[in-house]
C-alpha positions in Angstrom: 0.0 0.0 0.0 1.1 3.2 -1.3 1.6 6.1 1.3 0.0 9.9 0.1 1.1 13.1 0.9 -2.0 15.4 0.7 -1.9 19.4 0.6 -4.8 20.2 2.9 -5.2 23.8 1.5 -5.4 21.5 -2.2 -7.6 19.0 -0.7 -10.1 22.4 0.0 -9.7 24.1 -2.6 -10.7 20.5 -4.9 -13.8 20.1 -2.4 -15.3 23.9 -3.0 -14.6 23.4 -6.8 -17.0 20.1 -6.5 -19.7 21.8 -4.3 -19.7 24.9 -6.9 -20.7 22.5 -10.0 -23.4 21.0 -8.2 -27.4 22.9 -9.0 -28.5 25.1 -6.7 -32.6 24.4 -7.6 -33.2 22.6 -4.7 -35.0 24.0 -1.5 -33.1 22.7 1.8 -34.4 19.4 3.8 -36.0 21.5 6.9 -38.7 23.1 7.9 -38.9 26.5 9.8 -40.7 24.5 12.2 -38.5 21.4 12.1 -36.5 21.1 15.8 -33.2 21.2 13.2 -31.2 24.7 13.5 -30.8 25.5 10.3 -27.8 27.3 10.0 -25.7 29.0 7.2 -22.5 30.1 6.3 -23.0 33.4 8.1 -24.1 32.3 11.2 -22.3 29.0 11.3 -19.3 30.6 13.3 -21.7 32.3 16.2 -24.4 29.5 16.5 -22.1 26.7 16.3 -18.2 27.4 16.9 -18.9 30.1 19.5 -22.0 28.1 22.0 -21.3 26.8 25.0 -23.2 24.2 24.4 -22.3 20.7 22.0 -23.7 20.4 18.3 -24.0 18.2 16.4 -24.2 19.3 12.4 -25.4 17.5 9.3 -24.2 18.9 6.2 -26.4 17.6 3.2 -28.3 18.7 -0.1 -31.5 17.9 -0.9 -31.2 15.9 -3.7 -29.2 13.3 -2.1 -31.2 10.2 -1.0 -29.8 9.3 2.0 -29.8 12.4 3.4 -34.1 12.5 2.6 -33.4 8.7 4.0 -31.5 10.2 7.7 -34.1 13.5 7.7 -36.6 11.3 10.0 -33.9 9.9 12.3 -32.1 13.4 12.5 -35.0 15.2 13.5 -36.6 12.5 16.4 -32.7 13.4 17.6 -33.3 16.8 17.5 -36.8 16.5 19.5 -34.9 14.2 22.1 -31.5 16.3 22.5 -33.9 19.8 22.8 -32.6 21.7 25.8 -29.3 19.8 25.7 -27.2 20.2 22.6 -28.0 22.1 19.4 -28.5 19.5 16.3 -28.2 21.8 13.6 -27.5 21.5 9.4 -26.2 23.1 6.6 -27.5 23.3 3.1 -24.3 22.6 0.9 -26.2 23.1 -2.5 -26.5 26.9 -1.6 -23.7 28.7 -2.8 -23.1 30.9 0.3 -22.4 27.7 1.8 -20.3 26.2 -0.4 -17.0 27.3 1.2 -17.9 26.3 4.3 -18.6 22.9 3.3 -15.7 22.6 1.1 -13.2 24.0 4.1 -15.2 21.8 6.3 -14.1 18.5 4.7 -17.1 17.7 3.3 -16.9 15.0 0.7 -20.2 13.1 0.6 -23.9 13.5 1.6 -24.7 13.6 4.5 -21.5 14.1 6.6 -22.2 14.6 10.2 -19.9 16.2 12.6 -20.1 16.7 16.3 -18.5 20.2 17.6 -18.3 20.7 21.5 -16.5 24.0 23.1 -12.6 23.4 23.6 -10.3 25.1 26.0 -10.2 28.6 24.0 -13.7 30.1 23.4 -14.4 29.6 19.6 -12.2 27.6 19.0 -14.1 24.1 19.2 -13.1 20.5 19.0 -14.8 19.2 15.8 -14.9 15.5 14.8 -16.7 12.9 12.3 -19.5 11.0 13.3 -19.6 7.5 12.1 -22.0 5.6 14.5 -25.3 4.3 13.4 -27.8 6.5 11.3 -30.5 6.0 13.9 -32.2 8.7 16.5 -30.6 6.8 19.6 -27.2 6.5 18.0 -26.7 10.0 17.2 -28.3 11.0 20.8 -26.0 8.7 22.2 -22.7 10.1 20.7 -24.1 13.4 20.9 -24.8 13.0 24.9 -21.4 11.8 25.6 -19.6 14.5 24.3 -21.5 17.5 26.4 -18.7 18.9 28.4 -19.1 18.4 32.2 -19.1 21.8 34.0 -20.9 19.7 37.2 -18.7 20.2 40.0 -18.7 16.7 42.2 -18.9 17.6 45.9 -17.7 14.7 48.8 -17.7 16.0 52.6 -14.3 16.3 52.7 -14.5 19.1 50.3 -18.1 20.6 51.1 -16.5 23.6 53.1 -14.1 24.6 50.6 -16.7 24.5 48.3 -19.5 26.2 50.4 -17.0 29.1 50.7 -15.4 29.7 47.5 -16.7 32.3 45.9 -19.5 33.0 48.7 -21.6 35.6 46.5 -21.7 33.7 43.5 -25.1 31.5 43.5 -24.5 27.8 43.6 -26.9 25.4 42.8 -26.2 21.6 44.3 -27.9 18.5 43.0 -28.2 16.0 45.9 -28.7 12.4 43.9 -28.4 8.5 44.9 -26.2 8.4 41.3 -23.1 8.3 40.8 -23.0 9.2 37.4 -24.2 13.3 35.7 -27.2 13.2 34.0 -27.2 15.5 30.4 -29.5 17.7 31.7 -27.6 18.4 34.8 -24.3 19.1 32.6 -26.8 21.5 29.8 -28.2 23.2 32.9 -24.6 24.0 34.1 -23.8 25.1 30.4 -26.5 27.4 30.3 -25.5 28.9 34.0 -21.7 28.9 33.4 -20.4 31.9 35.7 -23.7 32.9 36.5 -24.2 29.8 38.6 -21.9 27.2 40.0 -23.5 23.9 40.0 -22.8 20.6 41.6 -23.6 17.2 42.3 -23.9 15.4 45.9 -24.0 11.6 46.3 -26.6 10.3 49.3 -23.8 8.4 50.6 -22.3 12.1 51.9 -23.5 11.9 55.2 -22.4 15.4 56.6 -23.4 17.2 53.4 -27.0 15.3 53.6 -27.4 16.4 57.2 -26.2 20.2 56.3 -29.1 20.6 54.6 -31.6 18.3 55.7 -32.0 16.0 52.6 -34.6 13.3 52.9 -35.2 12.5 49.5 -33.7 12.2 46.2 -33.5 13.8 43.8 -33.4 17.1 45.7 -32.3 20.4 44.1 -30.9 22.9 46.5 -30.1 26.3 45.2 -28.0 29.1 47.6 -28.7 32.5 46.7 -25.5 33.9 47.3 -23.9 35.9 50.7 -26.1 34.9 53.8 -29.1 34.3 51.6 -31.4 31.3 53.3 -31.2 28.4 50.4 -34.4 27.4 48.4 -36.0 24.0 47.6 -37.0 22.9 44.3 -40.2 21.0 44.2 -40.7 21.0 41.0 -40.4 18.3 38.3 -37.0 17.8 37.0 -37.7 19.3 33.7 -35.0 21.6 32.2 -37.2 25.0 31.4 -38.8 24.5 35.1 -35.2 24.0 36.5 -33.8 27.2 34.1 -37.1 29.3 35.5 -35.9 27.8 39.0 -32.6 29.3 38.9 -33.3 32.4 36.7 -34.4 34.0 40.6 -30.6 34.0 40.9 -29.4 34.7 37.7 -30.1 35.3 34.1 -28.5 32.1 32.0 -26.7 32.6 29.2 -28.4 33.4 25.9 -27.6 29.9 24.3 -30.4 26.9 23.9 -32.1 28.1 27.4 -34.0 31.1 25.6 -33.6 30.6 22.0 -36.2 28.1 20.5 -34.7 25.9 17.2 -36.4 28.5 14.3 -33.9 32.0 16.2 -37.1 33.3 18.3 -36.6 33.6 22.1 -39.2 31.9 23.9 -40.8 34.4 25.7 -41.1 36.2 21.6 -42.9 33.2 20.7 -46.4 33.5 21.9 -46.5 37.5 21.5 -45.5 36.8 17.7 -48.7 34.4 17.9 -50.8 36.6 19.6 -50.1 39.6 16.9 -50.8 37.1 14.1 -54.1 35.9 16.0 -54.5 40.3 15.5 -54.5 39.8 11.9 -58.0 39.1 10.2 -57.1 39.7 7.0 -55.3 37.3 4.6 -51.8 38.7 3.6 -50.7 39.1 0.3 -49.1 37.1 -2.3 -46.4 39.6 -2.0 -45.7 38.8 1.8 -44.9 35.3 0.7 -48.1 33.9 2.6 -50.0 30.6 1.8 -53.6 31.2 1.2 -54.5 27.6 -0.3 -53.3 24.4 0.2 -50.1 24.7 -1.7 -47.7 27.4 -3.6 -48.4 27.3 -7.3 -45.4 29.3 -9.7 -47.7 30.9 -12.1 -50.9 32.7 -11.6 -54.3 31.3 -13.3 -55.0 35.3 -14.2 -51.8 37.9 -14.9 -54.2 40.4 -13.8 -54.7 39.0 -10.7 -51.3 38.1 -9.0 -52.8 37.0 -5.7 -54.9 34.0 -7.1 -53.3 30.4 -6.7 -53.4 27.3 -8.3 -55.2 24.9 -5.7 -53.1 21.6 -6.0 -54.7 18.3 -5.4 -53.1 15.3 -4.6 -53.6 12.3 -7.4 -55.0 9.3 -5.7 -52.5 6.9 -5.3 -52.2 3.8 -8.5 -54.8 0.9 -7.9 -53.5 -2.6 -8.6 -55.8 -4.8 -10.2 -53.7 -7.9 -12.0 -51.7 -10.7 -10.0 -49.0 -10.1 -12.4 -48.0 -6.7 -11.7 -48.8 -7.0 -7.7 -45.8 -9.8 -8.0 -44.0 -7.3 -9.9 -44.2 -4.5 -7.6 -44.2 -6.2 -4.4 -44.1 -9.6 -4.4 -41.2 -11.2 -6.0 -37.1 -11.4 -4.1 -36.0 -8.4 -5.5 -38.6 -6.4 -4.1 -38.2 -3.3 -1.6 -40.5 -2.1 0.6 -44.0 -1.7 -0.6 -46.9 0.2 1.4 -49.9 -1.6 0.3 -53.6 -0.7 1.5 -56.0 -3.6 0.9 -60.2 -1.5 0.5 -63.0 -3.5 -1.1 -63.3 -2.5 -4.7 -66.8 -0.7 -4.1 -65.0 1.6 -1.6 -67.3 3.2 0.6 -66.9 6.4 2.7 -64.5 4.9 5.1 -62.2 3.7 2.6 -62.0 6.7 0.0 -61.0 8.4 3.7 -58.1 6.4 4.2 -56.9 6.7 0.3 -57.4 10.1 0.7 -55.3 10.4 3.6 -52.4 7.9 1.7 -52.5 10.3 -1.4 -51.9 13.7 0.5 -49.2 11.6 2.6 -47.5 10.9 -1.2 -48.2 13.7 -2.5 -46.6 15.4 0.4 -43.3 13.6 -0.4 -43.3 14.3 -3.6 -43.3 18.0 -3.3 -40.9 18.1 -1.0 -38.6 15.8 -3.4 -38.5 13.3 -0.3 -38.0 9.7 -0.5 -41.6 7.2 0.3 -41.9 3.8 -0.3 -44.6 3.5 -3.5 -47.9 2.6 -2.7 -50.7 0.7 -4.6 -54.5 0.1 -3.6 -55.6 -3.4 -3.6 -59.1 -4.6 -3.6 -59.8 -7.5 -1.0 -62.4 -9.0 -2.8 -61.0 -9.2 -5.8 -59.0 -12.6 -7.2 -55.7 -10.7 -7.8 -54.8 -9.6 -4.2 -57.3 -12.0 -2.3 -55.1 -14.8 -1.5 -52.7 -12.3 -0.1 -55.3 -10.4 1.7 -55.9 -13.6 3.7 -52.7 -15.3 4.0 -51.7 -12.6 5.7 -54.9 -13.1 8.0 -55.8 -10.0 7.9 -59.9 -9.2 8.7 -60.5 -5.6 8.6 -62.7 -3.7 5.6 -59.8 -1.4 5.2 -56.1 -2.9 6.0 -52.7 -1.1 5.4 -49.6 -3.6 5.5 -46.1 -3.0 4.4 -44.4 -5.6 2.7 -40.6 -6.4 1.7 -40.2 -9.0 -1.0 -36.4 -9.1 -0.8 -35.7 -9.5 3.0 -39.0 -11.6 3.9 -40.8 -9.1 6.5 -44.1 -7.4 6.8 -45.9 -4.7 9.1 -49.2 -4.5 10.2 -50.6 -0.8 10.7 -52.8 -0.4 13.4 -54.1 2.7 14.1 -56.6 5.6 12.6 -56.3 6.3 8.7 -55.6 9.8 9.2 -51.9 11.3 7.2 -50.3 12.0 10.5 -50.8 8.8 12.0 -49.9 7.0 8.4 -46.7 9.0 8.5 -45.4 8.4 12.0 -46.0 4.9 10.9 -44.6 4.6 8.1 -41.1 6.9 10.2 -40.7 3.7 12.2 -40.4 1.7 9.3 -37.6 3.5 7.7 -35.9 4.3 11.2 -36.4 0.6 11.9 -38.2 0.5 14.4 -40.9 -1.9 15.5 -42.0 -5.6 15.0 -42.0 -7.0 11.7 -43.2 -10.3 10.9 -42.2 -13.1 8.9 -44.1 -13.5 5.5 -46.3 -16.5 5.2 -44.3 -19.3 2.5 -45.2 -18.9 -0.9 -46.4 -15.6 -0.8 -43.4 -14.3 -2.7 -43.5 -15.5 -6.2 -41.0 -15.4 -9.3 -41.3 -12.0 -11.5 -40.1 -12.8 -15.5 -37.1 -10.7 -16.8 -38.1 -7.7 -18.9 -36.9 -5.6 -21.1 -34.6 -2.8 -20.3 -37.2 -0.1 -21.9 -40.1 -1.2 -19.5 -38.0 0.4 -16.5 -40.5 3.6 -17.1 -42.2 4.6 -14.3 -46.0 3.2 -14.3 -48.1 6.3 -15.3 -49.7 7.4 -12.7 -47.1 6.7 -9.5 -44.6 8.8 -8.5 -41.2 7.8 -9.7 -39.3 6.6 -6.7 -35.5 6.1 -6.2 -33.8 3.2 -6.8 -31.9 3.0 -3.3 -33.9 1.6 -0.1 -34.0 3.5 3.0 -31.2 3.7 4.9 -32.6 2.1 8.1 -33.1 -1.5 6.1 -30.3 -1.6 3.7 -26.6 -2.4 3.2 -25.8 0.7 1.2 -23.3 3.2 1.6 -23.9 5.6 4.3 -22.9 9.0 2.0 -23.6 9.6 -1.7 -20.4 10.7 -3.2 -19.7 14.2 -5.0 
């Protein structure tokens, strides 16, 4: 094996060239109202380099599959790690960010890197994450690397500690643990010289009987100077703890009081109550939604502020034996989202393929990876014997089905999008039971030609790669 001397200033100048070729069409992954901090080439050095806190940062574009594959995953992380560390992204098909990603190392989609504060203030210590793509993986490495400003208190110590610094508030944690919990370690992050904070084990006798601990948890905060000290009896809950302390003093503006989406908490319900204020619709010029989805031309040039109302295409019906095998039931088969209705429908079951098709067609707007899928009728010949060898009963059924590794999933629940979709999340996250599929349910598909690859009119075109969470394949797409 050959040894390789590599410039690094070459290496990012090569990377930067690569971002800049690639288009620039595409709208990023996340939401305003997604728990992800998006963040930018402009703010990337205040939010991220300068916190306090850990991050951990995803840098994608949103044509690459697997990073529409890790979106679901990333942001159940981001829910879980709220409060705790910042799980941010950058957009690397924007050209403002383009640099960044290039100087950043980025080679593939998605690259994920955890940053956490170092010794020097903005100078962080940044590294690759390579664990598993799943919400408890990334929580996991994310947790473990929130640095530990928790001071650990025995009785041989307690007076040098109760008089150190005797104006500064201190806030002690009295716990039968022996380990620091992440919210302990955030909440001394968001208090850092503001508040000094510490742990106590039960098993300090003299520092128990100080202060008269019975229980545990108990949270004891001291004012500061000969200030009597205060009992928390509230929940252990970070933004009751933060309120808790905040009688002491003001934590640092960091994740305490800045929501994912920039606003400050206490901003977040006046903004709502102005916009509750607002009776009138605002205009097309505003960059408001007044129908059920943005259209790019107007149906009258005269009339700028009229949209297209889109509706979503009800989802492709499959009728024939032959192309259900084809689809979904032969051992090359991914994942197929099948939703078994009698033929006649009925009210109950145009709701629920209602619900599927705004679920797709969601998807598809968003250029988001979904597994394809086909309405069956129950009582016809072509799906029957599958209806029942699965043993299901119902007049409406939704079951997902995977040819090529032998599983399938029963959904059980309401029919409404939501409820689909959360379903559907713990399929590609891999979560939940799946079940063997009955023997000879998976039949033989014949070889076709290479032309009959099109799309079947009708469904949306899907990718070729499976979701991440239930295949073998590569964990970044290459530039």
């Amino acid at each position: 094996m050959h040894a390789f001397n590599v410039n690094p200033t070459a290496a990012a100048v090569a990377a930067v060239a690569l971002l800049s070729a690639l288009p620039t069409a595409h709208a990023g992954l996340y939401l305003k109202s997604s728990p992800v901090v998006q963040v930018d080439a402009k703010n990337y050095d205040r939010i991220i380099n300068k916190s306090n806190h850990t991050s951990i940062v995803e840098f994608y574009a949103p044509w690459c599959g697997h990073c529409q594959n890790l979106k679901p995953a990333y942001e159940k992380a981001a829910r879980n790690l709220e409060g705790l560390a910042r799980v941010a992204a950058v957009n690397c098909d924007e050209d403002e960010n383009k640099q960044l990603c290039g100087v950043m190392g980025v080679k593939g989609f998605p690259t994920l890197k955890t940053v956490r504060p170092g010794k020097k203030k903005g100078k962080p210590i940044v590294e690759d994450y390579n664990g598993p793509r799943t919400a408890k993986g990334i929580v996991d490495a994310v947790v473990d690397k929130i640095n530990n400003h928790v001071k650990r208190v025995t009785d041989k110590d307690l007076d040098d500690f109760l008089s150190t610094k005797n104006d500064t508030a201190k806030a002690i944690l009295f716990t039968e643990k022996g380990t620091t919990s992440a919210l302990l370690k955030s909440i001394a992050i968001d208090f850092l010289d503001v508040i000094i904070v510490a742990q106590i084990r039960d098993k300090e006798t003299k520092a128990n009987e100080l202060f008269g601990i019975k229980y545990y948890p108990t949270f004891v905060l001291l004012p500061g100077g000969d200030k009597e000290s205060i009992v928390y009896d509230g929940e252990l809950k970070k933004d009751d703890m933060v309120k808790f302390l905040s009688q002491a003093g003001q934590p640092n503006p960091d994740l305490s009081t800045v929501k994912p989406n920039g606003e400050k908490k206490s901003e977040k319900k006046d903004k709502k109550d102005k916009k509750d204020k607002k009776a009138a619709p605002k205009s097309a010029e505003s960059g408001s939604e007044t129908t059920s989805a943005k259209s790019e031309e107007s149906t009258d040039a005269s009339s700028p502020a009229q949209k297209i109302v889109e509706f979503a295409p009800p989802i492709p019906a499959i009728t024939d034996a032959g192309r259900l095998t084809e689809e979904c039931l032969n051992p090359k088969a991914h994942t197929c989202v099948l939703a078994f209705v009698p033929s006649a429908h009925g009210e109950p079951a145009e709701k629920a393929l209602l619900g599927l098709a705004e679920l797709a067609f969601k998807y598809a707007r968003a250029q988001r990876y979904l597994f394809p899928i086909f309405e069956v009728h129950h009582d016809n010949k072509a799906s029957e014997s599958v209806f029942k060898s699965l043993g299901l009963l119902g007049e409406i059924e939704i079951a997902a089905i995977n040819g090529k590794r032998g599983w399938w999933r029963h959904y059980e629940g309401d029919f409404t999008p939501e409820s689909v979709e959360a379903w559907i999340d713990s399929i590609r996250l891999d979560e939940g039971t799946k079940n063997k599929l009955p023997e000879g349910l998976i039949g033989e598909v014949a070889e076709k030609p290479a032309e009959s690859d099109t799309p079947t009119k009708g469904a949306e075109p899907t990718p070729e790669a499976t979701p991440a969470a239930e295949s073998k394949v590569p964990k970044h797409e290459e530039l």
